[in-house]
TIZAGU-900858 format. One record per residue (C-alpha): residue in one letter; x, y, z. Coordinates in steps of 0.25 Angstrom, whole numbers, padded with zeros to 4 digits, always signed. Layout:
# residues N
AXYZ...
END
This chain:
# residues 86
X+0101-0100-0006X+0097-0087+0000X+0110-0080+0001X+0118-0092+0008X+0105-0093+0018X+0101-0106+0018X+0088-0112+0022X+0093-0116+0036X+0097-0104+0040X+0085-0096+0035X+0077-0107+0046X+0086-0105+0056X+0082-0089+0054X+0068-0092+0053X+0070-0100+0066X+0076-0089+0073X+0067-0079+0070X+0054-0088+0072X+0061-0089+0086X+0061-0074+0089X+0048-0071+0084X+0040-0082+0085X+0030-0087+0075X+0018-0079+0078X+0025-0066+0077X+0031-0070+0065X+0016-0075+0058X+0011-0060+0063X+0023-0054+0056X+0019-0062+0043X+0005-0061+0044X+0008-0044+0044X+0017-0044+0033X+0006-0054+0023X-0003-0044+0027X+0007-0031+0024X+0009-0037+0010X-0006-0040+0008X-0011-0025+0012X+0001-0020+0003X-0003-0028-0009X-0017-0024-0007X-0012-0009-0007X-0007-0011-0018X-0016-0018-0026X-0026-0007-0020X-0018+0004-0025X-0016-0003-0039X-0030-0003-0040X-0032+0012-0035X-0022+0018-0045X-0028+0011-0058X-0043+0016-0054X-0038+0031-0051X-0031+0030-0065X-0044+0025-0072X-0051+0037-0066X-0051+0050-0075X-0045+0065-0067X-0056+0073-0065X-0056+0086-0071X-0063+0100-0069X-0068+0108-0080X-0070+0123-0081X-0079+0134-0091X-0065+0134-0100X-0066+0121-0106X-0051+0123-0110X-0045+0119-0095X-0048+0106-0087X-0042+0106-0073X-0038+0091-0067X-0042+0092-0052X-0041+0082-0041X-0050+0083-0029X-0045+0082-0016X-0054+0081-0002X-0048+0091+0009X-0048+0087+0021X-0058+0091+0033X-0047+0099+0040X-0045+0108+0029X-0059+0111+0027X-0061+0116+0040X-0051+0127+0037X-0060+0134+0027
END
């Protein structure tokens, strides 16, 4: 079996533990981590998603008069605190 743990005494450990923390604190504990698991596989499902659309879409690109140099530029918002300096 599991290591020379039988089935008996994995029940007699469940026992115990039922007996500490009762069943309803044990139902909340399961319900958390179900819904830990769910929420992490949406993320990452999400993210999945996320990454294949942002590689789909082409890098935007600024041209000047010389048509012999292209800069890649990626805009960025500031923030309201640091236009408030200027």
């Amino acid at each position: 079996m599991l290591g020379g743990i039988s089935i008996w005494q994995l029940l007699i450990v469940l026992g115990i533990i039922i007996l500490i923390f009762g069943t309803k604190k044990l139902r909340n504990v399961g319900g958390d981590l179900g819904g830990a698991v769910k929420g992490f596989k949406k993320a990452m499902h999400d993210e999945d998603k996320q990454t294949e659309e942002d590689t789909d879409k082409p890098q935007a690109q600024v041209r000047h008069d010389n048509e012999g140099h292209t800069y890649d530029v990626k805009a960025e918002r500031k923030s309201e605190e640091q236009e408030e300096r200027k």
